[in-house]
C-alpha positions as CSV (number, residue, x, y, z in Angstrom):
1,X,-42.7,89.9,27.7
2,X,-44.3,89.8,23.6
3,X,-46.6,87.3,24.9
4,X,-47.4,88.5,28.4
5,X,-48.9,91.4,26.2
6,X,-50.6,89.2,23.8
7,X,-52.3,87.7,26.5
8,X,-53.8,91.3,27.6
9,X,-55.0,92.1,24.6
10,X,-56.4,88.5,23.7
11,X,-58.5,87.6,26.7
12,X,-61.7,89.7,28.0
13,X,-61.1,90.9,31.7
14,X,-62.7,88.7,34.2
15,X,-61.3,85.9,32.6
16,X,-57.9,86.8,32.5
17,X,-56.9,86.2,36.0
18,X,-58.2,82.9,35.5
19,X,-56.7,82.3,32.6
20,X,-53.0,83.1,34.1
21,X,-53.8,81.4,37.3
22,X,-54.6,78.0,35.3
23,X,-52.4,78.5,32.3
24,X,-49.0,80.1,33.2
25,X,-47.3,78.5,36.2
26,X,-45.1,76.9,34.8
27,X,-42.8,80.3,34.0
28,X,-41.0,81.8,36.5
29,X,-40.6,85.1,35.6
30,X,-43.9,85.3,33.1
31,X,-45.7,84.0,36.1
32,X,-44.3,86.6,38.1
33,X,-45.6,89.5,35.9
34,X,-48.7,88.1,35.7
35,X,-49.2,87.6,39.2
36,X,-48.4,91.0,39.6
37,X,-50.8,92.0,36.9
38,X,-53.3,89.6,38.8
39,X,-53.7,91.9,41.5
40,X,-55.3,94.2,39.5
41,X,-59.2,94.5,40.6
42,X,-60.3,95.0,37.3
43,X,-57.6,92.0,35.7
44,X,-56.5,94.9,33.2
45,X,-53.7,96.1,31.9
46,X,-52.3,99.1,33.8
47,X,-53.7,102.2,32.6
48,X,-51.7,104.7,30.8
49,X,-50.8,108.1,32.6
50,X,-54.3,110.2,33.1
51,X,-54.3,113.9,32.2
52,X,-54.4,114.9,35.4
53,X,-52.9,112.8,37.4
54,X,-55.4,113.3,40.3
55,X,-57.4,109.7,40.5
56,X,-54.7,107.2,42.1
57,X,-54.3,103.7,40.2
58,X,-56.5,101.0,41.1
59,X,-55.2,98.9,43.9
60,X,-55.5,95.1,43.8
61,X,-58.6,94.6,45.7
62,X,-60.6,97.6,45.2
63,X,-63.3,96.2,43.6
64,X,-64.3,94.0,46.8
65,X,-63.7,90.7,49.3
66,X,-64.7,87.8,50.4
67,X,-63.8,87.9,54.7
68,X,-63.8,84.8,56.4
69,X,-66.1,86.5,59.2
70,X,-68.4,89.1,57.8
71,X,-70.7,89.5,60.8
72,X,-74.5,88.4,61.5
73,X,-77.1,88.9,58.8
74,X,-79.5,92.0,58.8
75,X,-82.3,91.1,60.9
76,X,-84.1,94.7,59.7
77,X,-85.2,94.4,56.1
78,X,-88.4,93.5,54.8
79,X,-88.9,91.7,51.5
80,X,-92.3,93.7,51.0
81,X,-92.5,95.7,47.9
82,X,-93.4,98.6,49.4
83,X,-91.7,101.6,48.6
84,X,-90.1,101.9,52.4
85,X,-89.1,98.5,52.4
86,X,-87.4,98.5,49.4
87,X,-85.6,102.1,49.8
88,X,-84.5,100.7,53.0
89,X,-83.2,97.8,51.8
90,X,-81.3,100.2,48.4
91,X,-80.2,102.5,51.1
92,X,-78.4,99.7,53.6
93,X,-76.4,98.2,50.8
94,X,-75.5,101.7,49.4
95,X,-74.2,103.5,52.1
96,X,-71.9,100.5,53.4
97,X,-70.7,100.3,49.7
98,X,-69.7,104.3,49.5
99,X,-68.4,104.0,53.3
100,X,-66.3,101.2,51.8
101,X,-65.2,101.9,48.3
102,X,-65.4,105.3,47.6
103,X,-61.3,105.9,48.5
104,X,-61.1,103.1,46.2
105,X,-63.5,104.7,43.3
106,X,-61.7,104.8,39.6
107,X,-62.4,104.4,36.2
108,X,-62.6,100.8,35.6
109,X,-65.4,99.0,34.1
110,X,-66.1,97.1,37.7
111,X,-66.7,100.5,39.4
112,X,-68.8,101.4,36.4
113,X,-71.3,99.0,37.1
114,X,-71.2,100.2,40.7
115,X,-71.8,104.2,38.7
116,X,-74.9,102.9,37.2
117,X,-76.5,102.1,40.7
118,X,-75.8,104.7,42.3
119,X,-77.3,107.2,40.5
120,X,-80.2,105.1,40.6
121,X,-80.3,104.7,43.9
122,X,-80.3,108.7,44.3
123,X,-83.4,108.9,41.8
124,X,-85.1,106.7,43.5
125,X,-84.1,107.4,47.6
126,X,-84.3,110.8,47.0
127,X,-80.7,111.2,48.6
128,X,-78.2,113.1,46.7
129,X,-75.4,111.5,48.5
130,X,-74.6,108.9,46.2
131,X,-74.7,110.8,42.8
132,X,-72.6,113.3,44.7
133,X,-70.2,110.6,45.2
134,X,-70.2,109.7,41.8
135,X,-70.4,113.2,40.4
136,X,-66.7,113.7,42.5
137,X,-65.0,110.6,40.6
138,X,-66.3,112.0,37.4
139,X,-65.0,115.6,38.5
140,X,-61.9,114.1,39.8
141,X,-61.1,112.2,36.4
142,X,-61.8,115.1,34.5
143,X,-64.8,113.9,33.0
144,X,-61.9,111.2,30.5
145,X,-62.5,107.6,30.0
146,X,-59.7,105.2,30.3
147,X,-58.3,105.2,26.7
148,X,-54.8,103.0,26.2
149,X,-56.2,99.9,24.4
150,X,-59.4,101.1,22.3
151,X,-61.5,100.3,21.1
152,X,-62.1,97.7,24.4
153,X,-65.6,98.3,25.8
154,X,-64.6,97.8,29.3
155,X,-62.7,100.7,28.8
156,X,-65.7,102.4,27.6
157,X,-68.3,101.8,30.6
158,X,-67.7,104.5,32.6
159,X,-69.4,106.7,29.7
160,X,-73.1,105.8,31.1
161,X,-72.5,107.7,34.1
162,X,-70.9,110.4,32.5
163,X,-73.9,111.0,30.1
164,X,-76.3,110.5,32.6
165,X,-74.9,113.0,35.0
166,X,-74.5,115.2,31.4
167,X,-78.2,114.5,30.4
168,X,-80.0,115.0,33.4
169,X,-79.1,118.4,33.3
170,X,-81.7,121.2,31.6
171,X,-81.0,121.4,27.9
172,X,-80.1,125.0,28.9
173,X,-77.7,123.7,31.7
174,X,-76.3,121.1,30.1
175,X,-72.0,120.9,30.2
176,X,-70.3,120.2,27.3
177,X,-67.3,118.9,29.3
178,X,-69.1,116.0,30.9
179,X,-69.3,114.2,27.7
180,X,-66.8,115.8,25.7
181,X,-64.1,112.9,25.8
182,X,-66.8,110.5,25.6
183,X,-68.0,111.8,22.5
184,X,-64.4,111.8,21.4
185,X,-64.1,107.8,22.0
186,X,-67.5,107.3,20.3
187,X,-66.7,109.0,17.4
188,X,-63.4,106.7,16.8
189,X,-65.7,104.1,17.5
190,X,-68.3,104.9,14.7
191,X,-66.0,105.2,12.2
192,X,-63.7,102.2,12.8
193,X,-63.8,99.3,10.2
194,X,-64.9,96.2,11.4
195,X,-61.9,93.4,11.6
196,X,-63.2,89.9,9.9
197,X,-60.9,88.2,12.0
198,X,-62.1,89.9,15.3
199,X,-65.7,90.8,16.7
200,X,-65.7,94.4,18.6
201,X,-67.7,93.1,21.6
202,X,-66.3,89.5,21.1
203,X,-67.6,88.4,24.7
204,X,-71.2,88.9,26.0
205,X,-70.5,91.0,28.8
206,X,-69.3,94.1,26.4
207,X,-73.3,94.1,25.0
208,X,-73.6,96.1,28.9
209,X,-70.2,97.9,28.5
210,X,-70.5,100.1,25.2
211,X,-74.3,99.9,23.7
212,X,-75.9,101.9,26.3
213,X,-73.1,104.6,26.0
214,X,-73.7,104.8,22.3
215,X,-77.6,105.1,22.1
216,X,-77.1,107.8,25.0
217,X,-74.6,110.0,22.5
218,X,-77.4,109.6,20.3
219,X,-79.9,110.9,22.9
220,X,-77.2,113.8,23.5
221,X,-76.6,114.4,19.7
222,X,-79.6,113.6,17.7
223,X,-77.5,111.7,15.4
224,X,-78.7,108.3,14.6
225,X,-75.1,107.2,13.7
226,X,-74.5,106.0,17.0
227,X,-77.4,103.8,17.0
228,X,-76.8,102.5,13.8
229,X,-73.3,101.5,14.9
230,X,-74.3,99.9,18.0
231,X,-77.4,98.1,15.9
232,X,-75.0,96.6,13.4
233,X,-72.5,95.5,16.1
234,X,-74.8,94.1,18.5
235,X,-76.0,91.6,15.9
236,X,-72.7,90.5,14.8
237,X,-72.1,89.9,18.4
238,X,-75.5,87.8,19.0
239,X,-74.8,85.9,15.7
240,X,-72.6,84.5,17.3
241,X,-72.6,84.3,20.6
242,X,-76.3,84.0,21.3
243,X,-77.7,80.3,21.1
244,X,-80.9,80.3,19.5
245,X,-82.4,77.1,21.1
246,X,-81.8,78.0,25.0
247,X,-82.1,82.0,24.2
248,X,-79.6,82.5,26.5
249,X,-75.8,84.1,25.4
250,X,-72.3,82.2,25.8
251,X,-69.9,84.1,27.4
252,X,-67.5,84.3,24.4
253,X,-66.7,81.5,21.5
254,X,-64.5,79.6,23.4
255,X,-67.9,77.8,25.4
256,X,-69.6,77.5,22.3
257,X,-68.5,73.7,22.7
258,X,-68.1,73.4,26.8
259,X,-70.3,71.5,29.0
260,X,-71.2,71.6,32.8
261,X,-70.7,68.6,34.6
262,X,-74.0,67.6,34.2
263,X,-74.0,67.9,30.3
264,X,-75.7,71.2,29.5
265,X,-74.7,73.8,27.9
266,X,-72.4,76.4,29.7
267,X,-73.8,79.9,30.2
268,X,-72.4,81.8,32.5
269,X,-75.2,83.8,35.4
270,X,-73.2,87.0,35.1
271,X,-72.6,87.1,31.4
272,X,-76.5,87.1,30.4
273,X,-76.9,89.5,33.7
274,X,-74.6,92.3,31.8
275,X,-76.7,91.4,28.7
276,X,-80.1,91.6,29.9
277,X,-78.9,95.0,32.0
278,X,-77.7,95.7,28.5
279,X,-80.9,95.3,26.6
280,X,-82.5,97.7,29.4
281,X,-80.3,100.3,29.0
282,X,-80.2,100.7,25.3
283,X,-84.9,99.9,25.3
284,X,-85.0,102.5,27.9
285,X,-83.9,105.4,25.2
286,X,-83.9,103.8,21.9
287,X,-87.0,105.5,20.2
288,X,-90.3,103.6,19.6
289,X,-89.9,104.0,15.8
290,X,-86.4,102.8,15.2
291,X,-86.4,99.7,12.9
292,X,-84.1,97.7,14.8
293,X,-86.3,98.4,18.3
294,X,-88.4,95.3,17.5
295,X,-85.4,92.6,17.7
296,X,-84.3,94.0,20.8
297,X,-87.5,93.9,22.1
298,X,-87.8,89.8,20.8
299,X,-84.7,88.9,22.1
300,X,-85.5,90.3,25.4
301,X,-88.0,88.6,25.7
302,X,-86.7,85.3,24.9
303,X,-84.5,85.6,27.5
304,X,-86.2,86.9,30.0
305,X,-88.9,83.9,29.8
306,X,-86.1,81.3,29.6
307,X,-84.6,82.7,32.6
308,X,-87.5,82.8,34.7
309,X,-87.8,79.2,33.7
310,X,-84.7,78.1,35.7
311,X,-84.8,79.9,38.2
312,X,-83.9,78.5,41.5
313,X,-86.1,77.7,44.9
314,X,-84.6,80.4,46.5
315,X,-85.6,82.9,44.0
316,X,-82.3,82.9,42.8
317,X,-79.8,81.8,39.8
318,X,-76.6,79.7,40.3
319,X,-73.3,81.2,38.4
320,X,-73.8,78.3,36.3
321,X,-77.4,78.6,35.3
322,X,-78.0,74.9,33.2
323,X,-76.5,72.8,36.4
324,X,-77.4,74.6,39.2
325,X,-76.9,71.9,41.5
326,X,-73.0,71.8,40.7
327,X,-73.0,75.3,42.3
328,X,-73.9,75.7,46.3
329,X,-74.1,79.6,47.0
330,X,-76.2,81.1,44.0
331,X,-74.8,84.0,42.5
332,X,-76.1,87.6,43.4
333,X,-74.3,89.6,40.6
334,X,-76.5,87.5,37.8
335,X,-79.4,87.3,39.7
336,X,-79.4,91.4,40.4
337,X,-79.4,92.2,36.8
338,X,-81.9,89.8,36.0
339,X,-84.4,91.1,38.6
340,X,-83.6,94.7,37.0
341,X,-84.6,93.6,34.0
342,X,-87.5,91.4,34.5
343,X,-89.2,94.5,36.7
344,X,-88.1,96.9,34.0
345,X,-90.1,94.4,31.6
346,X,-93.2,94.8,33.9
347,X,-92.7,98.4,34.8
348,X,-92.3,99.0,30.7
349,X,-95.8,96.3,30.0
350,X,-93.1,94.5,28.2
351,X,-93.4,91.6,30.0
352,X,-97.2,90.1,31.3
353,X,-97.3,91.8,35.2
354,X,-99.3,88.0,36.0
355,X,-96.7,85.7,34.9
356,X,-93.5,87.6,35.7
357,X,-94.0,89.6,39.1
358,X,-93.9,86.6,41.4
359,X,-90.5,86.0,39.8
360,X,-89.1,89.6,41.0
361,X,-90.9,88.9,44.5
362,X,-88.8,86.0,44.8
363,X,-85.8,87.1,43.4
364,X,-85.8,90.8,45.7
365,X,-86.5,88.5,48.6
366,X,-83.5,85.7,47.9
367,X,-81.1,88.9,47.5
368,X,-82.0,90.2,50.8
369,X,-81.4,87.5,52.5
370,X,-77.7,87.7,51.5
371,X,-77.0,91.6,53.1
372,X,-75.4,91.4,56.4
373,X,-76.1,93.6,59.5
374,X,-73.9,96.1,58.3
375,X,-74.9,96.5,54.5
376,X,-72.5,94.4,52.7
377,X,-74.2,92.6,50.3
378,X,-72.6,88.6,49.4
379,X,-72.5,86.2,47.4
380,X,-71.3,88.1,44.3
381,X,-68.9,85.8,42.6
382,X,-65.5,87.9,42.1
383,X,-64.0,89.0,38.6
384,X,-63.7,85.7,36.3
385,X,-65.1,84.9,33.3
386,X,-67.0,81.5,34.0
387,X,-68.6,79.8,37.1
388,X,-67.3,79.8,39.8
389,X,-67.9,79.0,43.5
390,X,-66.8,81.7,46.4
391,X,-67.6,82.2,50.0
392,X,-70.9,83.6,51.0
393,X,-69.6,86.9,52.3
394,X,-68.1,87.6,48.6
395,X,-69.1,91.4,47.7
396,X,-67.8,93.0,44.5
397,X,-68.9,96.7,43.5
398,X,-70.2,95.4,40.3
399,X,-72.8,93.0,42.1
400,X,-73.8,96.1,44.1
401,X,-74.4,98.2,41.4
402,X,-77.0,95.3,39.7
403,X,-78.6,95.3,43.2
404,X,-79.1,99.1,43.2
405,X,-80.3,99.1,39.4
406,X,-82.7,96.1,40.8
407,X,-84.0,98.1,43.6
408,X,-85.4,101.1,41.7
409,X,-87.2,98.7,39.3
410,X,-88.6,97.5,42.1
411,X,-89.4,100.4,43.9
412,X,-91.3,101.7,40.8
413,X,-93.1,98.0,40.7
414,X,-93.9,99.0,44.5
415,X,-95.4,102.1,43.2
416,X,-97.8,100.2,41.3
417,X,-99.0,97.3,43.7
């Protein structure tokens, strides 16, 4: 069982599954365990006890499905950004997702995601209903992280909601308890040597996980030691997992050398999705006079341009994003984060309104094209850690949440028009 752990604490989480399912079949009993594991919606390790006991452990498909018969496609939505159209559109997808999930809703870095959306859909609907629901998980859990393998990032997601719902408060009404064991987890974090042998945030995807939690303890706490800890980290991650020719991010250093079948690089949709929802999250608070602020700023930029460059016809992005005709269904999860972004750019007059708006006009339209008559949003390529193909009724709550955070970038775009 040594190595069954090994591989736990080796691999990132939407690539273990894979990893075991191509890897390991050839052991009866390690096969067996992993199998087991497998079934894990989040491809973790089982979380240690909670304090409380009250939120019940993940089940194996709790972070969504792919049905063989979803149902018809929504025949209701319109494409227009206009803030009706686009609430409408924010609202259908949101309340099939909270109908769906919420008996499922935990701690895991896949619900997270879903966190993020959802109180971003409530800012921008107007409708309480889905922070409430968020605001009950966070009340259930008592306000604790998941906190049995730090300092893993995934692990660590979950704090954006909780310091949103912490900072949104009055200063005067603000409750120490909603970021209490938060702070507790950054403050390891800060003050942890770095490994030479091991990168912290050793696979793209952490870059959304972690960074946004820290820069909002620093928001919270006026201390600049979170930022600086996140600043240093995030360039050790980019040294090396950023390719500076494409501007575009490999997944983690094991595709520094891998190919698509046409004989591009491989860069995953999804991975530079959670990075460019990363770079958002940590511009959106990160003060104007910070010395690091200006790379961030570059390097979003470099990556938004490149991927407005490939994207598809459809107005949307293929899980591989350098072969896109390997891949038949594009890839909602990737192309949700990189509509937030890009409309955050334009929203922020980061990005030139002229060049990049028809590019979020496209994108919002492709994804609403993929919602069915009853809300569920598809082709969201399940938990792995390359690409992948799926069916087209595929909906994960992670792909949901980019689609939410899309929406209210869009709706502010609407506001301008």
């Amino acid at each position: 069982m040594f190595f069954a752990v090994n591989v736990f604490k080796t691999f990132g989480t939407e690539t273990e599954c894979r990893y075991r399912r191509s890897n390991l079949t050839g052991a009866l009993v390690l096969g067996t365990f992993l199998g087991t594991a497998c079934l894990s919606s989040t491809a973790q390790t089982a979380p240690a006890a909670q304090p409380t006991g009250k939120v019940v452990p993940v089940d194996g498909y709790a972070a969504g499905d792919q049905p063989d018969n979803p149902g018809p496609f929504a025949t209701d939505l319109s494409p227009e950004i206009k803030s009706k159209a686009v609430t409408a559109a924010m609202k259908k997808v949101a309340d099939w997702q909270v109908a769906y999930a919420e008996p499922k809703f935990n701690k895991q870095w896949t619900f997270a995601a879903l966190y993020d959306g959802l109180l971003a859909a409530s800012k921008t609907t107007g409708d309480p209903k889905y922070r409430d629901a968020v605001l009950h998980l966070a009340e259930r859990s008592d306000w604790t992280l998941l906190d049995n393998r730090f300092p893993h990032a995934d692990d660590q997601a979950l704090g954006k909601a909780y310091m949103e719902l912490y900072l949104d408060d009055p200063k005067s009404d603000r409750k120490p308890v909603r970021m209490a064991h938060t702070k507790e987890v950054m403050d390891r974090l800060v003050v942890r040597p770095d490994d030479p042998n091991k990168l912290l945030w050793w696979w793209c995807d952490a870059l959304y996980m972690a960074p946004p939690v820290l820069s909002r303890m620093y928001v919270a706490t006026g201390d600049k030691k979170y930022l600086d800890y996140m600043d240093r980290q995030w360039w050790l991650t980019s040294d090396l997992l950023f390719d500076k020719e494409e501007h575009l991010y490999f997944r983690d250093s094991r595709y520094l050398t891998q190919k698509q079948a046409n004989g591009q690089k491989l860069f995953w949709s999804r991975g530079n999705g959670w990075v460019l929802g990363g770079l958002v999250k940590v511009l959106q608070v990160m003060p104007k006079e910070y010395p690091g602020r200006p790379k961030y700023v570059e390097q979003y930029k470099q990556m938004a341009a490149r991927v407005a460059a490939i994207q598809g016809k459809d107005g949307l992005w293929r899980s591989g994003l350098l072969d896109p005709d390997a891949y038949e269904l594009p890839e909602i999860s990737g192309s949700a984060f990189f509509t937030y972004a890009i409309a955050y750019g334009i929203n922020e007059n980061i990005l030139d309104r002229k060049t990049y708006l028809p590019v979020v006009e496209k994108s919002w339209k492709g994804m609403l094209s993929h919602i069915y008559a009853d809300g569920r949003l598809g082709s969201i390529q399940p938990i792995d850690g390359q690409p992948g193909k799926f069916k087209p009724s595929s909906s994960y709550v992670f792909g949901v949440g980019g689609f939410l955070l899309a929406g209210s970038e869009m709706n502010r775009l609407a506001g301008k028009h």
